[in-house]
C-alpha positions as CSV (number, residue, x, y, z in Angstrom):
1,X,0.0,0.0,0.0
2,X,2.8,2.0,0.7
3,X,3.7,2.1,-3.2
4,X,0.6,3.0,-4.5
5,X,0.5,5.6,-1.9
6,X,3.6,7.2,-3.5
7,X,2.2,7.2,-7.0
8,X,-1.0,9.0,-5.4
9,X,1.4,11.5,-4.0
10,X,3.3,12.1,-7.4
11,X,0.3,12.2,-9.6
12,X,-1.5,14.6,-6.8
13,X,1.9,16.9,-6.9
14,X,1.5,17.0,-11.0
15,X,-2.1,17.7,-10.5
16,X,-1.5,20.5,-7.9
17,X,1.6,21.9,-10.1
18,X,-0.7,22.1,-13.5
19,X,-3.5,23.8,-11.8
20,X,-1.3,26.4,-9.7
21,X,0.8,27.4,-12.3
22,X,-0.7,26.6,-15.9
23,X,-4.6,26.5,-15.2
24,X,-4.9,29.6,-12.6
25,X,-3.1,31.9,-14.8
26,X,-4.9,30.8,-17.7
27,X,-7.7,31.8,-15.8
28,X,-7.4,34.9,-14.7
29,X,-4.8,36.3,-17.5
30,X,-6.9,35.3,-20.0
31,X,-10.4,34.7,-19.0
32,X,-10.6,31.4,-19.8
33,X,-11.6,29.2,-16.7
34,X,-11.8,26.0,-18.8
35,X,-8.8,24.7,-17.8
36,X,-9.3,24.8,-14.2
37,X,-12.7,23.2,-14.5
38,X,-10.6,20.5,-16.2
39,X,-7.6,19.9,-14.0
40,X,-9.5,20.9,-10.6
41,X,-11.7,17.3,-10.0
42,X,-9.0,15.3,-11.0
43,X,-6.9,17.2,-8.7
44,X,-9.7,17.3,-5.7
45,X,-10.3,13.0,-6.9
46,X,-6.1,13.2,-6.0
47,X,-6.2,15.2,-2.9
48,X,-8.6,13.1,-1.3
49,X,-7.0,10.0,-1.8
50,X,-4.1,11.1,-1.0
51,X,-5.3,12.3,2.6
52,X,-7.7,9.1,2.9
53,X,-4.3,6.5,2.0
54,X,-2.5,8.5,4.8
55,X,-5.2,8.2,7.4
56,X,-5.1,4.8,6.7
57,X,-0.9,4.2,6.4
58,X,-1.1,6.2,9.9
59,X,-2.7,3.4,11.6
60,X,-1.2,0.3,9.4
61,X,2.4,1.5,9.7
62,X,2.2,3.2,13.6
63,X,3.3,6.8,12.6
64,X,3.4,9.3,14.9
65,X,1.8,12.7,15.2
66,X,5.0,14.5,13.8
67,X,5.0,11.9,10.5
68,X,1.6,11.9,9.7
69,X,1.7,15.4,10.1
70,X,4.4,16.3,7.7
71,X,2.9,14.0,5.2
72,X,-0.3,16.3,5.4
73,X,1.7,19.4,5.5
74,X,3.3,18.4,2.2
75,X,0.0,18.0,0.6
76,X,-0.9,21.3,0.3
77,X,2.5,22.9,-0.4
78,X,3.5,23.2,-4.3
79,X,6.2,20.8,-4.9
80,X,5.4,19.2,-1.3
81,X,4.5,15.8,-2.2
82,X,7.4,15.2,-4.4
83,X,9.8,14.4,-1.2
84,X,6.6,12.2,0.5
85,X,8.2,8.9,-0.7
86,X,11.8,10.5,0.8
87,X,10.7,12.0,3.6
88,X,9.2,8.3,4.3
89,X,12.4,6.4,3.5
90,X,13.9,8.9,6.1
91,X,11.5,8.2,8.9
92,X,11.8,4.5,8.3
93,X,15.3,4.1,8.4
């Protein structure tokens, strides 16, 4: 579970990255909000898995307040999710 929860957390960061800094701008530079219509459920469909598969690693792998809370920190900073699979090898070792 563990590996699939890293490809949720890569595919979430691409999601978050497109929509931040391709979609938005799109958006409000241009006026055309069809491209955050497109990338945001995807992205939300992500975000939520990504938070449900860490609830549930919490309790399967015993991680403490401090790891399962720097795994949801990185969820909502750009870039954040791409060190989730590190940051885990770190805290395993």
């Amino acid at each position: 579970m563990i590996n699939f929860f890293r490809l949720v957390s890569l595919l979430e960061g691409i999601s978050y990255i497109l929509l931040l800094f391709i979609a938005v701008p799109i958006k409000y530079l241009q006026g055309n909000p069809e491209y955050v219509k497109m990338l945001g459920m995807p992205h939300g469909l992500l975000f939520v898995g990504y938070i449900v598969l860490a609830i549930m690693l919490k309790y399967e792998l015993n991680w403490n307040g401090k790891t399962f809370g720097i795994v949801s920190l990185l969820s909502i900073l750009p870039f954040g999710t791409f060190f989730v699979g590190r940051y885990l090898k770190k805290a395993e070792a």
